[in-house]
N, CA and C atoms as an extended XYZ file, in Angstrom:
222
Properties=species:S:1:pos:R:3:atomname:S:1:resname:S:1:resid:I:1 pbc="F F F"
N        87.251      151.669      223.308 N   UNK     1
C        87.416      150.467      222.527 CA  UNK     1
C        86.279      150.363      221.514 C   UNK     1
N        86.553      149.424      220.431 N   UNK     2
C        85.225      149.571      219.841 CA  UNK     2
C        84.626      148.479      219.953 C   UNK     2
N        84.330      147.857      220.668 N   UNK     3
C        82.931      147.177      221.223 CA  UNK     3
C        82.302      148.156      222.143 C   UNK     3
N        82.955      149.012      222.958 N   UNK     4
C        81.992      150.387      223.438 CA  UNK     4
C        81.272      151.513      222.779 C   UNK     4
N        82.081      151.802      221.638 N   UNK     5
C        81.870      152.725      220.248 CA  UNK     5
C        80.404      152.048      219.781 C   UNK     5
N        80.560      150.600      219.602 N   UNK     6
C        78.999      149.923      218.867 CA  UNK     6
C        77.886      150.043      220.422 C   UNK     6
N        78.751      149.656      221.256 N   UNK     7
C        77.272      149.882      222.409 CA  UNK     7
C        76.437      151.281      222.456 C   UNK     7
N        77.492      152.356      222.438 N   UNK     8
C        76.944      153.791      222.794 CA  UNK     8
C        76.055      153.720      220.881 C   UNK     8
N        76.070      153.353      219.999 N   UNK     9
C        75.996      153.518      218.497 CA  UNK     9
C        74.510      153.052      218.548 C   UNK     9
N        74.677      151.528      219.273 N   UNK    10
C        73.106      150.965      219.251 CA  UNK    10
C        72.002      151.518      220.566 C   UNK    10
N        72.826      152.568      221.329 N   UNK    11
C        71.700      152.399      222.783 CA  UNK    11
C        70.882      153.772      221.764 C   UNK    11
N        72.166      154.600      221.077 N   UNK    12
C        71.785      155.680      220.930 CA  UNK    12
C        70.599      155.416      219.495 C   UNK    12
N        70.578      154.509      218.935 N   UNK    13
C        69.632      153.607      217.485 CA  UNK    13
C        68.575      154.037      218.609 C   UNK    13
N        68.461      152.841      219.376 N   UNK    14
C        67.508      152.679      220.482 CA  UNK    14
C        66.642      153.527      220.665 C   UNK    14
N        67.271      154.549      221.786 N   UNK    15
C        66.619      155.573      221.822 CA  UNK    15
C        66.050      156.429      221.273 C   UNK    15
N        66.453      156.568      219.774 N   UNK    16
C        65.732      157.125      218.703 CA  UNK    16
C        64.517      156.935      218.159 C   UNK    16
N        64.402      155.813      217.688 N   UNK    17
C        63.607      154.929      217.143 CA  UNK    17
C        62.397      155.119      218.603 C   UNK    17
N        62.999      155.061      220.187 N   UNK    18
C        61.827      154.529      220.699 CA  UNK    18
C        61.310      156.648      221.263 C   UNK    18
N        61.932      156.957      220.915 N   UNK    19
C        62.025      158.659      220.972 CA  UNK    19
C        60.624      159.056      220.317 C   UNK    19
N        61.218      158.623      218.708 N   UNK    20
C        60.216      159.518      217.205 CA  UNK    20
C        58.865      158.393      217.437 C   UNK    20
N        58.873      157.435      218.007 N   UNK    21
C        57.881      156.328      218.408 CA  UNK    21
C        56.717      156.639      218.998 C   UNK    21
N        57.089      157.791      220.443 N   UNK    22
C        56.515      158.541      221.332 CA  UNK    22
C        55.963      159.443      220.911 C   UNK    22
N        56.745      160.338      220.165 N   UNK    23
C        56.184      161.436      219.731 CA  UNK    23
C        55.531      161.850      218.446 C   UNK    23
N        55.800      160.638      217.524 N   UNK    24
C        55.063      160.834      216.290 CA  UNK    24
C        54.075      159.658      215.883 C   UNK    24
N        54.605      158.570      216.030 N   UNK    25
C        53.253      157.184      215.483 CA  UNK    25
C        52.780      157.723      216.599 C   UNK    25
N        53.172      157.338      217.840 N   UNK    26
C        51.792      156.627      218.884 CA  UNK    26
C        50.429      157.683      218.740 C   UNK    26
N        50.504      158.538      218.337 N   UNK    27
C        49.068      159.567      218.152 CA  UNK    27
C        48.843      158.466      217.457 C   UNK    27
N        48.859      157.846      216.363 N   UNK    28
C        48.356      157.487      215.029 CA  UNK    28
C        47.604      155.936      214.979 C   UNK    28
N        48.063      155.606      216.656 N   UNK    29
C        47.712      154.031      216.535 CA  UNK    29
C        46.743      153.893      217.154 C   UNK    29
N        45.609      152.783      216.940 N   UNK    30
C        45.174      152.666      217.814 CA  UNK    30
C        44.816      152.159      218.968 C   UNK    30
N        43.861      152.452      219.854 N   UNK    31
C        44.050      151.625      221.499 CA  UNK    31
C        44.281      150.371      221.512 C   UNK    31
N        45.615      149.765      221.744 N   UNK    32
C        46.289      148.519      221.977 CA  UNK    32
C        45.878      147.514      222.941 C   UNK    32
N        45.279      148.267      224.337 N   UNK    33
C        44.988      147.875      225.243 CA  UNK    33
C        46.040      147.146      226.440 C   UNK    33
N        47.272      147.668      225.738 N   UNK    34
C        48.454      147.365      226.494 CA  UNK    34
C        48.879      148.836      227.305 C   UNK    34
N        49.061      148.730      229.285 N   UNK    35
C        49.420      150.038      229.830 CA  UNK    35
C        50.234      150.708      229.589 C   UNK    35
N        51.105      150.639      228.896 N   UNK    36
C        52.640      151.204      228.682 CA  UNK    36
C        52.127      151.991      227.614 C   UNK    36
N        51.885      151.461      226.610 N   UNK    37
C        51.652      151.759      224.617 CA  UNK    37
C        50.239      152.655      224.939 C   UNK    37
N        49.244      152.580      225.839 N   UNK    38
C        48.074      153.632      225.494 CA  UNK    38
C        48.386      154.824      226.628 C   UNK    38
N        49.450      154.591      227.282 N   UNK    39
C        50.109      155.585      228.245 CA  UNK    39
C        50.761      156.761      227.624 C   UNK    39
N        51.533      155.894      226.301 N   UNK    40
C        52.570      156.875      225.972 CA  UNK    40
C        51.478      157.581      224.186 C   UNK    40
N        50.361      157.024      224.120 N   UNK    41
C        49.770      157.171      223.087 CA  UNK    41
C        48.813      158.141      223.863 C   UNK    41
N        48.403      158.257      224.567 N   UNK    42
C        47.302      159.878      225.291 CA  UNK    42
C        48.519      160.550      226.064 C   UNK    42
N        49.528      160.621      225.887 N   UNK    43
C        50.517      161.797      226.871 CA  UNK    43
C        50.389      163.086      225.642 C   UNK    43
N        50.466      163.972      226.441 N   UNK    44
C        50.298      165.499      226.184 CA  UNK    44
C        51.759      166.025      226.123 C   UNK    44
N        52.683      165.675      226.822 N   UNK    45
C        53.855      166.167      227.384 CA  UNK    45
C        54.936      165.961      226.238 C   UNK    45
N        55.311      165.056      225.986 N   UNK    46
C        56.654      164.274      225.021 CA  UNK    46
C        56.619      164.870      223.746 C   UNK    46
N        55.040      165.317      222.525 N   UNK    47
C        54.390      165.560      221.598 CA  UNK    47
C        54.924      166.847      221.507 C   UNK    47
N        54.999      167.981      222.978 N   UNK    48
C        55.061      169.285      222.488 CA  UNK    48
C        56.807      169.874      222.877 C   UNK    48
N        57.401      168.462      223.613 N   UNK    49
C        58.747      168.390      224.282 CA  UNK    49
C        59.387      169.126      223.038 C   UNK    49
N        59.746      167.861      221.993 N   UNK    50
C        60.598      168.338      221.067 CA  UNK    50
C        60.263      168.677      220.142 C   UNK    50
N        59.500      169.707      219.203 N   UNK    51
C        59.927      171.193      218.796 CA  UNK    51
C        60.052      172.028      219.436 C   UNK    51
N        59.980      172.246      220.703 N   UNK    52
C        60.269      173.435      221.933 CA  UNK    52
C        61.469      172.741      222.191 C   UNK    52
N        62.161      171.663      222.190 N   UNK    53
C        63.512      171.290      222.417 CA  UNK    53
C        64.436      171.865      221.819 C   UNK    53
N        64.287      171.876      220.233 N   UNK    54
C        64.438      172.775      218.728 CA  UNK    54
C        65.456      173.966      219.205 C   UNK    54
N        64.650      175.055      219.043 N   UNK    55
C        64.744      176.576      219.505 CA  UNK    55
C        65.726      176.748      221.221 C   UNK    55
N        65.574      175.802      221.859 N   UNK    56
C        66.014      176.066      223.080 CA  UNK    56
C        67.387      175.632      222.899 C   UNK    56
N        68.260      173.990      222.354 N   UNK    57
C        69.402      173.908      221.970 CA  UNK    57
C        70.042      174.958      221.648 C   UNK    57
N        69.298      175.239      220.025 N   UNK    58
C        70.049      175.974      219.562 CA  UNK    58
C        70.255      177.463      220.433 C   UNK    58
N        69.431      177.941      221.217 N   UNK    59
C        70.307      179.097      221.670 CA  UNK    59
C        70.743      178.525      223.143 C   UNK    59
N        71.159      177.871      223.702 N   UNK    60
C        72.385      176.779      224.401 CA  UNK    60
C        73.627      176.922      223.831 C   UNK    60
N        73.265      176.129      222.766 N   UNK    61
C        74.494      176.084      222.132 CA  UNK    61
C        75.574      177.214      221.609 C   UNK    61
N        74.332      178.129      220.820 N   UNK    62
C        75.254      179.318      220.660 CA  UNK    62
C        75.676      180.525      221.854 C   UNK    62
N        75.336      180.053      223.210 N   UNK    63
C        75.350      180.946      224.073 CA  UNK    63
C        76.913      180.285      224.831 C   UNK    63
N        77.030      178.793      224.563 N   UNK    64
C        78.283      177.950      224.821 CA  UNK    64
C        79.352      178.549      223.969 C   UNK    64
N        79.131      178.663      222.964 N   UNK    65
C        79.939      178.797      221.861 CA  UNK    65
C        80.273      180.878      221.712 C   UNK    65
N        79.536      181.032      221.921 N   UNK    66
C        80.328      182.281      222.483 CA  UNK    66
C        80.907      182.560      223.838 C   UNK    66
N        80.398      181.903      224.813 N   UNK    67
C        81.436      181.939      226.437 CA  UNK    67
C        82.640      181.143      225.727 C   UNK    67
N        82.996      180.017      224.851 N   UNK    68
C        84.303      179.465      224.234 CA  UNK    68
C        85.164      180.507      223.600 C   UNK    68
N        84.630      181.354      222.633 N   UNK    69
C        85.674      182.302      222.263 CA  UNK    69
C        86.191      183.549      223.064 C   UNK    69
N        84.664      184.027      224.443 N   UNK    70
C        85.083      185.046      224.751 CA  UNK    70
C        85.985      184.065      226.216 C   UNK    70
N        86.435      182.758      226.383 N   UNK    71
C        87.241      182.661      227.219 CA  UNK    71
C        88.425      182.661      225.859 C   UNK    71
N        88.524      182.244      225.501 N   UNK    72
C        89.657      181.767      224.682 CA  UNK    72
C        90.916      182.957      224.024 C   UNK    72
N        89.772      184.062      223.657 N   UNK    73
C        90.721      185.323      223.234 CA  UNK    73
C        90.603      186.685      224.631 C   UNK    73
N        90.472      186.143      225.722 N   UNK    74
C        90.466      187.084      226.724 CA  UNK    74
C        91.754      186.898      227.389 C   UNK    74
């Protein structure tokens, strides 16, 4: 339905925004003094997640996408 179409539309806004948030400002800000915001502003982990996310999709994907044709014309 599309009042579900706009829910999945805005969770997925959401998550974006609070995604590139993590991994690109919070280096840039400074100590807030709030636990959550100087938690996710000294993590090591999230920063080096996605460009190593990058490279790994894409050969996922194309490793999907060839098991699709070699089921399809076998």
């Amino acid at each position: 339905t599309p009042f579900w179409g706009w829910v999945m539309l805005l969770s997925t806004y959401i998550v974006f925004i609070c995604g590139i948030y993590a991994v690109f400002v919070s280096s840039w800000m400074p100590v807030t003094g709030s636990v959550v915001l100087d938690a996710i502003r000294s993590d090591q982990y999230y920063c080096l997640l996605l460009p190593l996310m990058l490279p790994v999709s894409f050969y996922a994907v194309t490793w999907n996408w060839m098991g699709m044709k070699l089921f399809r014309h076998n």
